[in-house]
N, C-alpha and C positions, 0 to 999 in steps of 0.2 A: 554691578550686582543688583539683582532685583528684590525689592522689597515685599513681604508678600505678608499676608497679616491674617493671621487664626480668623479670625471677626470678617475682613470687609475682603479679604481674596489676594488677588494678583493687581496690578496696574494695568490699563487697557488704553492700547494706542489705537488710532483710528485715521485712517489715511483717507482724502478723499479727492477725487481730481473731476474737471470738467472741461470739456472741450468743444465748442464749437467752430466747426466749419463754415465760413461765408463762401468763398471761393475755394478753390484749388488748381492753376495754370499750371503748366507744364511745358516745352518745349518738345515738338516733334521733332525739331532738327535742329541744329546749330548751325547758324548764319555767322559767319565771322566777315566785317567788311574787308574790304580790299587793303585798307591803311594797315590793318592789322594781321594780314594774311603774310605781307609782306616786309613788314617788321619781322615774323616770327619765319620765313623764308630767307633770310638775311642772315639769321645767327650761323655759327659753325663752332668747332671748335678752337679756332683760334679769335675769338671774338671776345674785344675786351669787357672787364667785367662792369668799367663805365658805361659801355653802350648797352648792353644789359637789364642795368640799372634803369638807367632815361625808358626803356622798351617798357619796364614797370613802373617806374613813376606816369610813362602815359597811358598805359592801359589795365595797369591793375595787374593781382599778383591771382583773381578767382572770376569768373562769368557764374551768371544765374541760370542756373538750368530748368529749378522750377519755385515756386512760389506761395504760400497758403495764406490768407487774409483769414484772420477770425479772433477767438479770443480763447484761452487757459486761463485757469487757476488751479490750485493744489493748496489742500489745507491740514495739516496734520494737529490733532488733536489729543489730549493726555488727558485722561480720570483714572484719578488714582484708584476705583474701584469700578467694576461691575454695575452696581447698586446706584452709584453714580450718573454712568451712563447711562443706564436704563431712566431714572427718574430727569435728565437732562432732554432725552428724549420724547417721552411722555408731554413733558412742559412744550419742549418746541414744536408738535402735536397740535396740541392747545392753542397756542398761539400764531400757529398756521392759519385754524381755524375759524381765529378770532375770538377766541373764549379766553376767558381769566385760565391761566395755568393753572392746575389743582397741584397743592400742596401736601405732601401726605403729614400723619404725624411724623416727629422725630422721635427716631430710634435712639435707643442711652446704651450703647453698646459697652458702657463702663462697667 
């Protein structure tokens, strides 16, 4: 249940994400070497579930097809009002800037 208050509003959530791209590789084709062509030319259906097994412990149970080098983040942020956000803004504004953050007066909403 949301809290929501005569005076100062609703609660405001704020989602915010960033992403950059260094690289992105991809594979045009899939090269599988010979060791493992043949391995996987080998199974049948009557092939026990130990050799199987060995066939995954040597070469893995996934291959990389493609690849992104870079960096994410994602930051979710809660003010409990409006008025909040808006003056949290303003301030970080400010101090983007390099200026003293202005302070307004306070409100006595009592």
């Amino acid at each position: 249940m949301v809290n929501y208050s005569e005076v100062s509003g609703y609660p405001l959530v704020q989602y915010w994400s960033l992403r950059s791209v260094l690289y992105h590789v991809k594979l045009n084709q899939w090269v599988l070497s010979q060791t493992f062509s043949s391995a996987i030319h080998s199974l049948d259906g009557a092939t026990l579930r130990s050799d199987f097994v060995s066939i995954l412990r040597e070469f893995g149970n996934h291959y990389v097809q493609e690849a992104v080098y870079g960096f994410q983040e994602s930051c979710t942020i809660w003010y409990p009002n409006k008025q909040v956000q808006r003056q949290l803004w303003l301030e970080y504004q400010d101090i983007s800037k390099g200026e003293t953050p202005r302070v307004p007066p306070r409100k006595d909403y009592g």
